[in-house]
The first five atom37 places (N, CA, C, CB, O) and aatype in JSON, in Angstrom:
{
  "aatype": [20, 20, 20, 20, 20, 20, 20, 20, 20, 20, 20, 20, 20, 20, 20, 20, 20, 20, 20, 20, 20, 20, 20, 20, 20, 20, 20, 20, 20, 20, 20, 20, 20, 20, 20, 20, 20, 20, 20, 20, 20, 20, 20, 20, 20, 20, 20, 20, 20, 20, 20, 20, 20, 20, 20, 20, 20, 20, 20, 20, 20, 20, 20, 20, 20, 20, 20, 20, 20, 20, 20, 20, 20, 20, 20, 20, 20, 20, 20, 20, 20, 20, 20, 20, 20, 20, 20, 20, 20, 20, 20, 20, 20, 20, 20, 20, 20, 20, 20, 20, 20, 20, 20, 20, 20, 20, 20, 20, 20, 20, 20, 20, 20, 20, 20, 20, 20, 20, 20, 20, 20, 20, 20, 20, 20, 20, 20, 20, 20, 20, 20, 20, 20, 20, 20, 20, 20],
  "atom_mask": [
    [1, 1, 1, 1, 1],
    [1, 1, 1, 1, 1],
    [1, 1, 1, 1, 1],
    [1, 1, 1, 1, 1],
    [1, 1, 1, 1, 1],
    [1, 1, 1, 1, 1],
    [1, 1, 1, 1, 1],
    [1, 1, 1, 1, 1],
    [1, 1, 1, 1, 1],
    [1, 1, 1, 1, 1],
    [1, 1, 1, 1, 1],
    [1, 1, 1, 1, 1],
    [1, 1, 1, 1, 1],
    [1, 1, 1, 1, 1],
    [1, 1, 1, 1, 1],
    [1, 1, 1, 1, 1],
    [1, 1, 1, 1, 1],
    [1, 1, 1, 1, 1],
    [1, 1, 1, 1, 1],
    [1, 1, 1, 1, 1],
    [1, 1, 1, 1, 1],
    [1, 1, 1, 1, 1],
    [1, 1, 1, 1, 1],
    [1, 1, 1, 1, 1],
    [1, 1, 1, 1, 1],
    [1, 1, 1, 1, 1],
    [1, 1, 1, 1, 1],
    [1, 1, 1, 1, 1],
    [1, 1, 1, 1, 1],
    [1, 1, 1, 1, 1],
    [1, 1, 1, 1, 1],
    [1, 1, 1, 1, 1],
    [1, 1, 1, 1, 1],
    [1, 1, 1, 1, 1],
    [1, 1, 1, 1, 1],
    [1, 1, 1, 1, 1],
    [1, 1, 1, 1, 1],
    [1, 1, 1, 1, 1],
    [1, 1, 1, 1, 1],
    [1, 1, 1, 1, 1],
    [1, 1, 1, 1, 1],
    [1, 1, 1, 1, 1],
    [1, 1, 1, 1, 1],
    [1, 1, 1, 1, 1],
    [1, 1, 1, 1, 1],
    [1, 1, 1, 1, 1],
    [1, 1, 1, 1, 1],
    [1, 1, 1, 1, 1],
    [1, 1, 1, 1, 1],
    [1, 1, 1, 1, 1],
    [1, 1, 1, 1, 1],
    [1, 1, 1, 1, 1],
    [1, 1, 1, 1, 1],
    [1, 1, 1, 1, 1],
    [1, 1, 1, 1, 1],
    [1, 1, 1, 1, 1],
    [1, 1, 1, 1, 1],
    [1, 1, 1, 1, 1],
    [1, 1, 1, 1, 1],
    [1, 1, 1, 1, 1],
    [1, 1, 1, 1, 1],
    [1, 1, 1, 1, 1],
    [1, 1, 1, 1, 1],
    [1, 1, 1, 1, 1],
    [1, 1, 1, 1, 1],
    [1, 1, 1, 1, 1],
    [1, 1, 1, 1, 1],
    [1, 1, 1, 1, 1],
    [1, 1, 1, 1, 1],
    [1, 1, 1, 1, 1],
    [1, 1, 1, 1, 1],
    [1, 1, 1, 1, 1],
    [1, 1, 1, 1, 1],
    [1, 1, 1, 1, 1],
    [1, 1, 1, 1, 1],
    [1, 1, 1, 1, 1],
    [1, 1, 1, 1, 1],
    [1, 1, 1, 1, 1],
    [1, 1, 1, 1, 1],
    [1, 1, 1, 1, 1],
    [1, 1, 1, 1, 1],
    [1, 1, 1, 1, 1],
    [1, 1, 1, 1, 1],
    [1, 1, 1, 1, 1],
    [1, 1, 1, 1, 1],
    [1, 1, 1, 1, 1],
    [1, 1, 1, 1, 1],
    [1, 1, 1, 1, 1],
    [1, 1, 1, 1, 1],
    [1, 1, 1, 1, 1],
    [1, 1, 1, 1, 1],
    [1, 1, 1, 1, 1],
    [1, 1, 1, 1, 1],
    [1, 1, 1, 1, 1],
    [1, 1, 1, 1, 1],
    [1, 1, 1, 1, 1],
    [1, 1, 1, 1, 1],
    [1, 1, 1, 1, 1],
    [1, 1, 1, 1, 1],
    [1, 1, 1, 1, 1],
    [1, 1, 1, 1, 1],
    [1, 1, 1, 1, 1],
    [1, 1, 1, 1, 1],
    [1, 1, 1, 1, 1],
    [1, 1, 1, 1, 1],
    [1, 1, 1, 1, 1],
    [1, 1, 1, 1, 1],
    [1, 1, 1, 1, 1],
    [1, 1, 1, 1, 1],
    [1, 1, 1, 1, 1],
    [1, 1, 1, 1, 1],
    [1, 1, 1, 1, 1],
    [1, 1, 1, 1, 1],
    [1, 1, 1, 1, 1],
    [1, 1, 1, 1, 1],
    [1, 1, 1, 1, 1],
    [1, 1, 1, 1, 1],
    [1, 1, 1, 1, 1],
    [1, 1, 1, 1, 1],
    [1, 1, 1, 1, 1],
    [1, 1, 1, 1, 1],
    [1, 1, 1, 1, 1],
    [1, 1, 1, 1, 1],
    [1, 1, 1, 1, 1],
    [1, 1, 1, 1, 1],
    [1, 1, 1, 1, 1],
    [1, 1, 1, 1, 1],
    [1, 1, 1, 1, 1],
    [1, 1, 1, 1, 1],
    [1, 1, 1, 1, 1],
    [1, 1, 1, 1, 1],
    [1, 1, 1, 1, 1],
    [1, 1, 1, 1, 1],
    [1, 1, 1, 1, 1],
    [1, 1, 1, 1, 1],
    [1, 1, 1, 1, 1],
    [1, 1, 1, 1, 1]
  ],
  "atom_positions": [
    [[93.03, 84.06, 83.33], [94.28, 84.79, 83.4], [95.07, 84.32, 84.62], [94.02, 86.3, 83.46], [94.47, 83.97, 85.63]],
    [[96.71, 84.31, 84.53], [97.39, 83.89, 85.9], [98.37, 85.04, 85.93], [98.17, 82.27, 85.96], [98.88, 85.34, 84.86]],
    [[98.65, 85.63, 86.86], [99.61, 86.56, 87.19], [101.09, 85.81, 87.34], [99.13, 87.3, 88.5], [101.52, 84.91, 88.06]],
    [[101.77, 86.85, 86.05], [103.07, 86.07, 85.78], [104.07, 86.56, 86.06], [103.32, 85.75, 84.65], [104.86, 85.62, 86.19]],
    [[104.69, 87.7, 86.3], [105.77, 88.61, 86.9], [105.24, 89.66, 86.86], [107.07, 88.71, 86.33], [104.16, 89.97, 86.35]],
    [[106.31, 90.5, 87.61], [106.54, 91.84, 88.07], [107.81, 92.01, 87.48], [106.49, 92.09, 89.63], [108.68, 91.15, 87.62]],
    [[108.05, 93.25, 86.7], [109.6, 93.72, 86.06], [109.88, 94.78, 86.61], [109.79, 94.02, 84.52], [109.05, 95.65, 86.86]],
    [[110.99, 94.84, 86.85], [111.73, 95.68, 87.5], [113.26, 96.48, 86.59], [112.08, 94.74, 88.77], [114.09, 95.68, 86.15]],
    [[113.39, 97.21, 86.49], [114.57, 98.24, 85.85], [115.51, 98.11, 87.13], [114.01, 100.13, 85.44], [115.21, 98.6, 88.22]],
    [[116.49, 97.52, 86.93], [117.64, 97.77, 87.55], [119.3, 98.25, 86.98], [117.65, 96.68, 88.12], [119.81, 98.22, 85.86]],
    [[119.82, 98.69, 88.32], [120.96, 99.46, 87.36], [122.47, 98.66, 87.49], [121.17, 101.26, 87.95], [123.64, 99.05, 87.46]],
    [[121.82, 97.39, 87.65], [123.39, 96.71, 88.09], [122.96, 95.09, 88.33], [124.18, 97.52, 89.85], [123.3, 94.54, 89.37]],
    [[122.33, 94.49, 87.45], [122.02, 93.32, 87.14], [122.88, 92.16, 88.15], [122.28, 93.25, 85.61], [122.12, 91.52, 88.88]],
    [[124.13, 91.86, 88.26], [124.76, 90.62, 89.32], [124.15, 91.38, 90.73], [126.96, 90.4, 89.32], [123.32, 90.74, 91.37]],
    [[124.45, 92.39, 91.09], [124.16, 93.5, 92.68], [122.77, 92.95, 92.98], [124.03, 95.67, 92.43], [122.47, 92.69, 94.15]],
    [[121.88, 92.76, 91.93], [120.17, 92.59, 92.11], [119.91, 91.16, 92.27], [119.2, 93.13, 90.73], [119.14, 90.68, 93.1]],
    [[120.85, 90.3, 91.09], [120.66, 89.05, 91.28], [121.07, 88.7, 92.89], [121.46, 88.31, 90.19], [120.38, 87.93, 93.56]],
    [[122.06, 89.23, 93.33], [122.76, 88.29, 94.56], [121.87, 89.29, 95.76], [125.01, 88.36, 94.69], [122.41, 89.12, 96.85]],
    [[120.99, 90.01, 95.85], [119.75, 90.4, 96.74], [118.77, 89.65, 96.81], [119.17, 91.49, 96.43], [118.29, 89.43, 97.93]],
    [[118.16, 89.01, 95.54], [117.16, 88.4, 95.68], [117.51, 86.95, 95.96], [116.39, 88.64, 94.63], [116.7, 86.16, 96.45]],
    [[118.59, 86.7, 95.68], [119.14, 85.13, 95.85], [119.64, 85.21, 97.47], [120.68, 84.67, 94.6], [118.93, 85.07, 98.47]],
    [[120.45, 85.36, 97.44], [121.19, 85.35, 98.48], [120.17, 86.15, 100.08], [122.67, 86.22, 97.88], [119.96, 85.64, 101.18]],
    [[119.79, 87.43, 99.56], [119.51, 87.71, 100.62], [117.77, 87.27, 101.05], [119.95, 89.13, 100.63], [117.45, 87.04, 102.21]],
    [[117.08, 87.23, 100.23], [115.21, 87.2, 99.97], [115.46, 85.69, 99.77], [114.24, 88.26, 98.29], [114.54, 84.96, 100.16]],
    [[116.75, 84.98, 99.12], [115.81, 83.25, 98.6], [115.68, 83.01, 97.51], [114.32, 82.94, 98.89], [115.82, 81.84, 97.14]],
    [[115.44, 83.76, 96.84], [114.57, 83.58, 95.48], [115.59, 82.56, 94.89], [114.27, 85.14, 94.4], [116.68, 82.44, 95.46]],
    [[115.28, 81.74, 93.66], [116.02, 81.41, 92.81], [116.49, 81.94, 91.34], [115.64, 80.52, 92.79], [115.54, 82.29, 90.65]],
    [[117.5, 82.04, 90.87], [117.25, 82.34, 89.92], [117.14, 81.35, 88.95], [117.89, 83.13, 89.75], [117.95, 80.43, 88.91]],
    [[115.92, 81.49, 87.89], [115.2, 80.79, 87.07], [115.8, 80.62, 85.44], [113.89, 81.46, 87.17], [115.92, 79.66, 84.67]],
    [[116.04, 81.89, 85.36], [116.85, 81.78, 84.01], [116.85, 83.31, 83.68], [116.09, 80.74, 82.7], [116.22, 84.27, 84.12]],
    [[117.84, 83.14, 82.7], [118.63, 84.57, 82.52], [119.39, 84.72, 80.81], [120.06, 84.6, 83.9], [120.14, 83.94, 80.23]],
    [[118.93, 85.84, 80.46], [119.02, 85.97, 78.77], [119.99, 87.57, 78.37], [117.0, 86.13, 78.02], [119.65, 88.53, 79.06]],
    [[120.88, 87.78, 77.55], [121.64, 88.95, 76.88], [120.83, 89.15, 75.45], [123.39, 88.55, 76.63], [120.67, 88.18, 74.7]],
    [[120.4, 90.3, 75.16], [119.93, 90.68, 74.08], [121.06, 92.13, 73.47], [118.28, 90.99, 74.44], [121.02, 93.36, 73.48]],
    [[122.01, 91.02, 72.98], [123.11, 92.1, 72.71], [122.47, 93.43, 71.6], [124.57, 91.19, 71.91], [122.38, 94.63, 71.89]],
    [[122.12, 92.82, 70.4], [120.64, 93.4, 69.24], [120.31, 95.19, 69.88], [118.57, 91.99, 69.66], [120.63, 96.27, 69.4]],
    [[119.57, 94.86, 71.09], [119.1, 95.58, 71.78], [119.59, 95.92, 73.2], [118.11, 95.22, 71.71], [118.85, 96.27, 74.12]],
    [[120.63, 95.81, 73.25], [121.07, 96.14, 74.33], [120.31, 96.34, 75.76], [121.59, 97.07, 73.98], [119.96, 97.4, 76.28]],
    [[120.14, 94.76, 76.3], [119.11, 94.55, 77.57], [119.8, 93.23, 78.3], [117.27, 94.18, 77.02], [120.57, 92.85, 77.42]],
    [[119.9, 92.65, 79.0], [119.74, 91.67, 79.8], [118.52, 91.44, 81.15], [120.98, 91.68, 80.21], [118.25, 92.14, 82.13]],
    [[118.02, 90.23, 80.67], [116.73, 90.1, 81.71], [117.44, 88.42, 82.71], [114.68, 89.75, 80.44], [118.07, 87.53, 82.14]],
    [[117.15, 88.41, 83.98], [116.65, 87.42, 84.56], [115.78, 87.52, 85.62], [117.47, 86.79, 84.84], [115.54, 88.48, 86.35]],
    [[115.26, 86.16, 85.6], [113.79, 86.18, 86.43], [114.16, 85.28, 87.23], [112.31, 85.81, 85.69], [114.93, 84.35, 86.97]],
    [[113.65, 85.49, 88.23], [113.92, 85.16, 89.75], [112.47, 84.71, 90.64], [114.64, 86.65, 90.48], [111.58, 85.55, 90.76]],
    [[112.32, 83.34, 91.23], [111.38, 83.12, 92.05], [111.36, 82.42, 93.12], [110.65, 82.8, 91.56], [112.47, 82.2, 93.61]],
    [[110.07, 81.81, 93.86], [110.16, 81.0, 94.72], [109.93, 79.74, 93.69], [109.22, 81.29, 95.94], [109.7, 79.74, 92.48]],
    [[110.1, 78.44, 94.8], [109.71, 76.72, 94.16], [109.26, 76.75, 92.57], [108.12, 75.92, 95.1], [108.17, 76.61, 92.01]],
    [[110.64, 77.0, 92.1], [110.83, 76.77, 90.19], [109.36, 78.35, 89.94], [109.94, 74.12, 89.26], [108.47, 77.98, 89.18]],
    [[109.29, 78.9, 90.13], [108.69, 80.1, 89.85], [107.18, 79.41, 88.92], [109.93, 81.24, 88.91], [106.62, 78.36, 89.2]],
    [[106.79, 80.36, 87.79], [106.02, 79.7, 87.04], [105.91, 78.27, 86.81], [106.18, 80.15, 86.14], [106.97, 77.65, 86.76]],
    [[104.76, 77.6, 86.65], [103.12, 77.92, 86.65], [102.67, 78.3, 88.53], [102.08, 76.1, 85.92], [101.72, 79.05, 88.74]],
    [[103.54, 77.65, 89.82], [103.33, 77.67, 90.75], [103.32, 79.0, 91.2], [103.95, 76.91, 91.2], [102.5, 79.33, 92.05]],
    [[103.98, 79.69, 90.82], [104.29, 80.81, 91.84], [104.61, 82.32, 90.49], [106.08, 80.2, 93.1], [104.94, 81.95, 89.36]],
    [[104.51, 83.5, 90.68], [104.46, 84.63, 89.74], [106.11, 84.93, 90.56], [102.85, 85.99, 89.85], [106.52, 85.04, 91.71]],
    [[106.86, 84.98, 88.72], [108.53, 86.05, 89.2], [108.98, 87.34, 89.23], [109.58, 85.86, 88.47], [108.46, 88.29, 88.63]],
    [[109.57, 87.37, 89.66], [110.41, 88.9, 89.38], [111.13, 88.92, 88.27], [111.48, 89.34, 90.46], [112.02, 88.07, 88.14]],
    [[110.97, 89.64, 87.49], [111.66, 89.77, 86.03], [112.24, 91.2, 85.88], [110.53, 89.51, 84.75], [111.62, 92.21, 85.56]],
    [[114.33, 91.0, 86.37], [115.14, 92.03, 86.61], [115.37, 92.44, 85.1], [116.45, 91.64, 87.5], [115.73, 91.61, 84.28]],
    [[115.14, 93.74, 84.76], [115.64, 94.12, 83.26], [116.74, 95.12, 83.43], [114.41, 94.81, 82.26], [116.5, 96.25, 83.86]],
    [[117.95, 94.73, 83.1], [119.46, 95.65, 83.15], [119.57, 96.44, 81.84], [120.98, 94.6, 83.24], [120.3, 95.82, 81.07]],
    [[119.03, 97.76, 81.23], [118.96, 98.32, 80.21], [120.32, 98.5, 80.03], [118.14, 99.36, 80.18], [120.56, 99.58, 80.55]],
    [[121.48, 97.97, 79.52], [123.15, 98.52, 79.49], [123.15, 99.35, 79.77], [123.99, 98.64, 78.52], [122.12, 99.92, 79.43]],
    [[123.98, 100.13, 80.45], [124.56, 101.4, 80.47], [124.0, 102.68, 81.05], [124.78, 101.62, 79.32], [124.41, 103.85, 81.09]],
    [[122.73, 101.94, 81.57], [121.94, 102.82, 82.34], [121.82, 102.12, 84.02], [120.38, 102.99, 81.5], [121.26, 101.1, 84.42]],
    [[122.47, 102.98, 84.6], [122.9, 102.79, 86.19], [122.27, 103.18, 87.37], [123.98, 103.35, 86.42], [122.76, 103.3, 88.5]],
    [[120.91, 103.41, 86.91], [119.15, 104.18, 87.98], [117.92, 104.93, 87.12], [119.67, 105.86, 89.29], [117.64, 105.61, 86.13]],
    [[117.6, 104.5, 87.89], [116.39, 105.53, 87.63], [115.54, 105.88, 88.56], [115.54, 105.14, 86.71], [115.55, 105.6, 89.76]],
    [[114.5, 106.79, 87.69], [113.74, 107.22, 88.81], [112.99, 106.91, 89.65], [113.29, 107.75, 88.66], [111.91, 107.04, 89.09]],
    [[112.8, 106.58, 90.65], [111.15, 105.92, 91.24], [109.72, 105.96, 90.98], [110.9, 106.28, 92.3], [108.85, 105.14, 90.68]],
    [[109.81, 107.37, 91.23], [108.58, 107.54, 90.86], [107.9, 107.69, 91.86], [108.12, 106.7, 90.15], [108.38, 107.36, 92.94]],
    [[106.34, 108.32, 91.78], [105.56, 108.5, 93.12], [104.28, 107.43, 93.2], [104.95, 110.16, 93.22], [103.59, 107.18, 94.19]],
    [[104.16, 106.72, 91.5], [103.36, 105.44, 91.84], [103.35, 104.33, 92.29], [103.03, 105.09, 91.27], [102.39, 103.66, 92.65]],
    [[104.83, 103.99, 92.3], [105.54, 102.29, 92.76], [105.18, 102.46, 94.51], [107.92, 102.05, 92.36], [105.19, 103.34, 95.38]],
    [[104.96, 101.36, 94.39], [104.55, 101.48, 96.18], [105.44, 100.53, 96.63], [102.83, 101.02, 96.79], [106.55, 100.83, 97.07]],
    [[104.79, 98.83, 96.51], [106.02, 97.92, 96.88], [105.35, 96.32, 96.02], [106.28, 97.8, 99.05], [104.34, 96.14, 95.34]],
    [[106.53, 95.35, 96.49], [105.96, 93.64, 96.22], [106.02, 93.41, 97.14], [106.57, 92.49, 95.42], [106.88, 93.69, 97.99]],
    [[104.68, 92.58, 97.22], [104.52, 91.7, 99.04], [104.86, 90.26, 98.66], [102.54, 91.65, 99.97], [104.67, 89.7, 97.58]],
    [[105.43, 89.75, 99.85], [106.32, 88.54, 99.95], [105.25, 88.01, 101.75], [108.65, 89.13, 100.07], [104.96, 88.67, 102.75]],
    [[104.99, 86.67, 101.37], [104.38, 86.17, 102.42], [105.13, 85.69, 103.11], [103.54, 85.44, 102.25], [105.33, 84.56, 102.65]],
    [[105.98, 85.91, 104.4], [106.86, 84.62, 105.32], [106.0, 83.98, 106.7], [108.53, 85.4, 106.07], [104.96, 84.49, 107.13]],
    [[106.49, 83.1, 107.11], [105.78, 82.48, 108.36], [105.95, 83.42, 109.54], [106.41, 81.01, 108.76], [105.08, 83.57, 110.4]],
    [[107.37, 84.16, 109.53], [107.61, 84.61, 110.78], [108.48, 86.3, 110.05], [108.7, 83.22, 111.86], [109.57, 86.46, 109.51]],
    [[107.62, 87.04, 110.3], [108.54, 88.3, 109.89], [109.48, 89.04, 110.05], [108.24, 88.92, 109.85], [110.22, 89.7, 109.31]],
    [[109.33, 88.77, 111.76], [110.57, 88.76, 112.74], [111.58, 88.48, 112.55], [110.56, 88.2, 113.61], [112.54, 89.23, 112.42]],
    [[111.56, 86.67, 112.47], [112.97, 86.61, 111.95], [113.38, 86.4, 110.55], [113.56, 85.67, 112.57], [114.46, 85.97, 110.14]],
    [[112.16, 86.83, 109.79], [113.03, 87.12, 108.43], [113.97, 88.38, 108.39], [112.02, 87.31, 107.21], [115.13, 88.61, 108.05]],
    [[112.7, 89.23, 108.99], [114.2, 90.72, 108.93], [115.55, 89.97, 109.82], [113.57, 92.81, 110.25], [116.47, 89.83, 109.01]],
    [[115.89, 89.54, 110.98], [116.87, 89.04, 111.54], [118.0, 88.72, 110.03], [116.28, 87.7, 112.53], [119.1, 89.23, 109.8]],
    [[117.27, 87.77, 109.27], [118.0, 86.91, 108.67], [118.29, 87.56, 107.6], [117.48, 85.71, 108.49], [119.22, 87.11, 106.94]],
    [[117.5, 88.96, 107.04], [117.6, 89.64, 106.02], [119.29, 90.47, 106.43], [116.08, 90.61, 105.85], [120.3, 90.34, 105.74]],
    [[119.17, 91.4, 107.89], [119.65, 91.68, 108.08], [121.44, 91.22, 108.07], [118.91, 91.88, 108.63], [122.47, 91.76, 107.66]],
    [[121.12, 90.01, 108.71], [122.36, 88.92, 108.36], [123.33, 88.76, 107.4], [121.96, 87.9, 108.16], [124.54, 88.55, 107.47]],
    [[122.22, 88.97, 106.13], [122.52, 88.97, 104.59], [123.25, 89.91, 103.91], [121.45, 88.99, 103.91], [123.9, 89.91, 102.87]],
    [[122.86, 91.06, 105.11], [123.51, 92.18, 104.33], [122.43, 93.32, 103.67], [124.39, 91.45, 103.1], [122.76, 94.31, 103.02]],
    [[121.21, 92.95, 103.98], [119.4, 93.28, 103.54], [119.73, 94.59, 104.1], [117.75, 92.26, 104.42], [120.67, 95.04, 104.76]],
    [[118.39, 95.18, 103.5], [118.31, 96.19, 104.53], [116.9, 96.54, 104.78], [119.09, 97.43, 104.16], [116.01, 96.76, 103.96]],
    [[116.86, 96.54, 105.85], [115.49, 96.67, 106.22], [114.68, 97.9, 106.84], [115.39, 95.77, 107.03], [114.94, 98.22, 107.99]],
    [[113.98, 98.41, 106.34], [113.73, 99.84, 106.59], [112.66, 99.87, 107.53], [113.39, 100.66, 105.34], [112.57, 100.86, 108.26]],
    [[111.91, 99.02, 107.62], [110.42, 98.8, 108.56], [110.61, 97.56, 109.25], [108.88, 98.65, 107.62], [110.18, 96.51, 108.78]],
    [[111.36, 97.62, 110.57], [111.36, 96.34, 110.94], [109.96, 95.65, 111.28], [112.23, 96.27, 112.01], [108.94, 95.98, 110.66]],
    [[109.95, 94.86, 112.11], [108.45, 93.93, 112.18], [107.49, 94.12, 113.29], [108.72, 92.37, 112.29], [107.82, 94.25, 114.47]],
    [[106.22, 94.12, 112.81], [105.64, 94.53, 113.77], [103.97, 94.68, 113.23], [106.43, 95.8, 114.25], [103.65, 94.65, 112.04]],
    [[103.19, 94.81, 114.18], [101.42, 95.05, 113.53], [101.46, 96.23, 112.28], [100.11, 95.85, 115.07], [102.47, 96.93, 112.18]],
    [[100.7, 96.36, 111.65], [100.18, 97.5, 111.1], [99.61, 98.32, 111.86], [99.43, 97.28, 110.23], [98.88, 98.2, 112.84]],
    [[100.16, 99.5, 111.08], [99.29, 100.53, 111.96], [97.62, 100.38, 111.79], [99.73, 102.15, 111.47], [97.02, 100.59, 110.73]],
    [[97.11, 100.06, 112.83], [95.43, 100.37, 112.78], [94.98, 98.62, 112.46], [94.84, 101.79, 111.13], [93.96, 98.33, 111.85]],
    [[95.8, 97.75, 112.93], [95.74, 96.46, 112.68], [96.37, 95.39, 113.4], [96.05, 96.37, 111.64], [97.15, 95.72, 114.29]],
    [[96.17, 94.02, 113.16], [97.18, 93.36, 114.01], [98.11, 92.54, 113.05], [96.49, 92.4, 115.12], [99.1, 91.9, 113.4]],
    [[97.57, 92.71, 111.69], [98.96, 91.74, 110.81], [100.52, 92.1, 110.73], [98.67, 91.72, 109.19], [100.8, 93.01, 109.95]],
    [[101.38, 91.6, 111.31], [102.68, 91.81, 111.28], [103.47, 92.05, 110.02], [103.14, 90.87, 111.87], [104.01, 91.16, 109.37]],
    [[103.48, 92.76, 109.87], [104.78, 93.63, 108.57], [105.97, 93.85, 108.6], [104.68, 94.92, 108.24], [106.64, 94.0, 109.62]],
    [[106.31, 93.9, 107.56], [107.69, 94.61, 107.74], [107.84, 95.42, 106.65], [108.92, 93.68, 107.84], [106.83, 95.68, 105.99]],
    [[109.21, 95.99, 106.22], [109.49, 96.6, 104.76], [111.25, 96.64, 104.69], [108.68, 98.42, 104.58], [112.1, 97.23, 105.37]],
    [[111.35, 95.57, 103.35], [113.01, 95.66, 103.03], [113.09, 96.46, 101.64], [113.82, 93.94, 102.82], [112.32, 96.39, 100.68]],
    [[114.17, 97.18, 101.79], [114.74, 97.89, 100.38], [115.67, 97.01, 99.84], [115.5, 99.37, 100.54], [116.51, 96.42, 100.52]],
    [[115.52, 96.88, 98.37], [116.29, 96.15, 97.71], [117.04, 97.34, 96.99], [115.56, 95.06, 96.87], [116.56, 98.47, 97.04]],
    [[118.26, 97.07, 96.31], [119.61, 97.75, 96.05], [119.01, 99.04, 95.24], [120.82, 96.71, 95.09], [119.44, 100.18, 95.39]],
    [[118.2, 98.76, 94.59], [117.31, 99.77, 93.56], [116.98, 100.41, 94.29], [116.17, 99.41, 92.72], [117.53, 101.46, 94.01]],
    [[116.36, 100.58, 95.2], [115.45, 101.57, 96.2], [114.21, 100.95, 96.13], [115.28, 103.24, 95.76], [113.4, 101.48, 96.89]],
    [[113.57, 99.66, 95.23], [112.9, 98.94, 95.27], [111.8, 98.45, 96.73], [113.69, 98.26, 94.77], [112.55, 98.13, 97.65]],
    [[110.54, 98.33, 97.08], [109.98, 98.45, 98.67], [109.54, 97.04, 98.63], [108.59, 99.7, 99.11], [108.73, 96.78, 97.74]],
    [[109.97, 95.93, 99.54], [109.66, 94.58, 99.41], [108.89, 94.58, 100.81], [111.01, 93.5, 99.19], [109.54, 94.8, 101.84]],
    [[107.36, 94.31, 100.89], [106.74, 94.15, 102.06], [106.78, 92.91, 102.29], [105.54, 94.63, 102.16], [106.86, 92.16, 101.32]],
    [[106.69, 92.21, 103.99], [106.88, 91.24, 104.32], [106.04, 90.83, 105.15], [107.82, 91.15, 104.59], [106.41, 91.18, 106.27]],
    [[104.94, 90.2, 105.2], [103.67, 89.53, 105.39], [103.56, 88.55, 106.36], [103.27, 88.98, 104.3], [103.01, 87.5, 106.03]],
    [[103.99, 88.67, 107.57], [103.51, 87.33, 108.25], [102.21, 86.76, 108.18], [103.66, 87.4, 109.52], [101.21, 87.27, 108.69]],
    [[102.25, 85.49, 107.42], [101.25, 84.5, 107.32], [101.64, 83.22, 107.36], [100.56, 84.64, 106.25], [102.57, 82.71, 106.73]],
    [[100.52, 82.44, 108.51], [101.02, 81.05, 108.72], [101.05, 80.35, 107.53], [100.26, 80.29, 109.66], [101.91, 79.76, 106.88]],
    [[99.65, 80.64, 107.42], [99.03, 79.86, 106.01], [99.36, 79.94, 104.61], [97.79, 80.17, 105.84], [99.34, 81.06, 104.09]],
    [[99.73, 78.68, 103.75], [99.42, 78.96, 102.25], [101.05, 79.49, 102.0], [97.94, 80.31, 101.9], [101.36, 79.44, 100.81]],
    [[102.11, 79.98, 102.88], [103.48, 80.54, 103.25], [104.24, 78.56, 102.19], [103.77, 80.92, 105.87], [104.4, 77.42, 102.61]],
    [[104.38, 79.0, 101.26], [105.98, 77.86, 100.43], [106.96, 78.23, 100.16], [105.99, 77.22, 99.1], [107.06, 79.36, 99.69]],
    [[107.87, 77.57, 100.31], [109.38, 77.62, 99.54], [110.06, 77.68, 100.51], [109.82, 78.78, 98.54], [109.63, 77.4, 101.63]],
    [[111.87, 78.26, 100.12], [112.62, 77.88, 100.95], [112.96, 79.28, 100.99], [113.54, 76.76, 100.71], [114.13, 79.54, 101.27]],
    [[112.07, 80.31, 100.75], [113.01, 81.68, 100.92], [112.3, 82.56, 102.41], [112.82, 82.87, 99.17], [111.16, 82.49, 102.88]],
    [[113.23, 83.17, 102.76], [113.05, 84.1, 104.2], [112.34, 82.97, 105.03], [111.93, 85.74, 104.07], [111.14, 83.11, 105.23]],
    [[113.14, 81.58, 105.68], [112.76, 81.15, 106.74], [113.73, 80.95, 107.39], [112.05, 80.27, 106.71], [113.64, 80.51, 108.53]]
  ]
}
């Protein structure tokens, strides 16, 4: 088995695309209208996404503009070299960053936490190692 995306319900499909592009990096990979059924999906990753790397797969249900969270969603972790100045650069973007950077509590790995437009929780991982692509450096 290979882990292939994470989907996400969003309520404003271009707003989500230009967060993960613009502000996180990501690329976007490709992007589909299912007029039939009234949906639009695109998926978004690091270095050409699949087989290398697992995407984010944004689903815009028409006409539906939020939803709920929920009390099970926790977050997606994102590995960068330097967490520090990714929030810097998040911030830059227009990001927003709710947990700036720093150890874990009860630990020494450096974290962070950005909200994406959804209310979505993107954790941010400083790790030297095994860290590709061209997003949050």
């Amino acid at each position: 088995m290979k882990f292939l995306h994470t989907m996400l319900r969003v309520g404003n499909l271009q707003r989500s695309i230009d967060f993960y592009t613009n502000v996180l990096g990501m690329q976007l990979l490709r992007q589909s209208e299912n007029p039939e059924y009234k949906y639009s999906l695109a998926f978004l990753g690091f270095e050409g996404g699949n087989p290398g790397q697992a995407e984010i797969e944004l689903t815009y249900n028409w006409g539906v503009e939020s939803y709920e969270m929920g009390t099970a969603y926790g977050h997606i972790a994102l590995g960068v070299p330097d967490a520090y100045a990714a929030c810097e650069k998040i911030k830059a973007s227009g990001g927003n960053v709710t947990r700036e950077a720093g150890p874990v509590k009860g630990g020494t790995t450096v974290i962070a936490f950005v909200t994406d437009p959804d209310g979505y929780k993107i954790e941010l991982i400083q790790r030297a190692e095994g860290v590709g692509g061209q997003g949050l450096r």
